[in-house]
C-alpha positions in Angstrom: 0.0 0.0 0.0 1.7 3.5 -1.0 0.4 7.1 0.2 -1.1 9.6 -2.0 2.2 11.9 -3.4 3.0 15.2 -1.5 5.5 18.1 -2.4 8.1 19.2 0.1 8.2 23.1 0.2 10.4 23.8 3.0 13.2 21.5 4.7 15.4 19.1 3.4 13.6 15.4 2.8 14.7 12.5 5.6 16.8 10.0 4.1 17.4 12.1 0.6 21.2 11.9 -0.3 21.6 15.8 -0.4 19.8 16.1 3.0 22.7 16.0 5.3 25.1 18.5 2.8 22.2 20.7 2.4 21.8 20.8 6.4 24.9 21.5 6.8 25.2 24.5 4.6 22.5 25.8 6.2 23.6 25.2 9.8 27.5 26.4 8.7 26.7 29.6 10.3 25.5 28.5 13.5 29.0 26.7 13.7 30.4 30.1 12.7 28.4 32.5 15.3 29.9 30.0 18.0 33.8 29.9 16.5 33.5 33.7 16.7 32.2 33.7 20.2 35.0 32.5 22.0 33.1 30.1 24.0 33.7 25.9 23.4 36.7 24.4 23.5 39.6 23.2 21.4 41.8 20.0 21.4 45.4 20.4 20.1 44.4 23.8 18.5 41.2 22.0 17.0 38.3 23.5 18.0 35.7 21.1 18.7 33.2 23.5 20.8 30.4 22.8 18.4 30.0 19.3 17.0 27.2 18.7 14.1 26.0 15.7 12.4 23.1 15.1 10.6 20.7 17.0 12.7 22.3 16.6 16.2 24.4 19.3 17.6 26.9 19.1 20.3 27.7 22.0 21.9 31.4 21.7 24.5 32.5 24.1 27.0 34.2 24.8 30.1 32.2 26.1 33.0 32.1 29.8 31.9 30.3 29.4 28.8 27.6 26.8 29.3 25.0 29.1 29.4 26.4 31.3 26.5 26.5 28.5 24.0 22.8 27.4 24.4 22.1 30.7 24.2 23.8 31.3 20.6 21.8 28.5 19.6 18.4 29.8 20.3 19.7 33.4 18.7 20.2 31.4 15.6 17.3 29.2 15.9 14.9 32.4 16.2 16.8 34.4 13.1 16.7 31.0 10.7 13.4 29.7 11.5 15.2 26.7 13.4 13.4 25.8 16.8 16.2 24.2 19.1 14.3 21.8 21.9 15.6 23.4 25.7 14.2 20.2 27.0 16.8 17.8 25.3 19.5 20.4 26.3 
């Protein structure tokens, strides 16, 4: 049994091969704002304060900017139309 077809007008499809390089072009800039912030941390000069795959995002940092980096998050979320989930934060 199939469903009745559908267009997608906004988003990126779940499980389309592009999905996951489109996301991440989109989401680039999140990983910028948070580089640029000076908050997260970095591993033999790597920074690996914000970590992003597929549509998780991992966000690493000492004591003094835990609440900074959620907080980048949600200014993001509310300029790219991206709601970010405090509860699973």
């Amino acid at each position: 049994m199939y469903s009745s077809q559908f267009s997608v007008s906004c988003g990126v499809r779940q499980g389309g091969i592009l999905s996951p390089w489109l996301l991440n072009i989109y989401i680039d800039d999140l990983k910028n704002m948070v580089i640029k912030s000076g908050y997260g941390c970095c591993l033999n000069n790597i920074f690996v304060g914000c970590i992003l795959y597929a549509d998780d995002i991992v966000i690493l940092s000492p004591v003094s900017g835990l609440q900074n980096m959620p907080d980048i998050c949600v200014t993001f979320g509310a300029h790219s139309g991206i709601m970010f989930d405090a509860k699973k934060s």
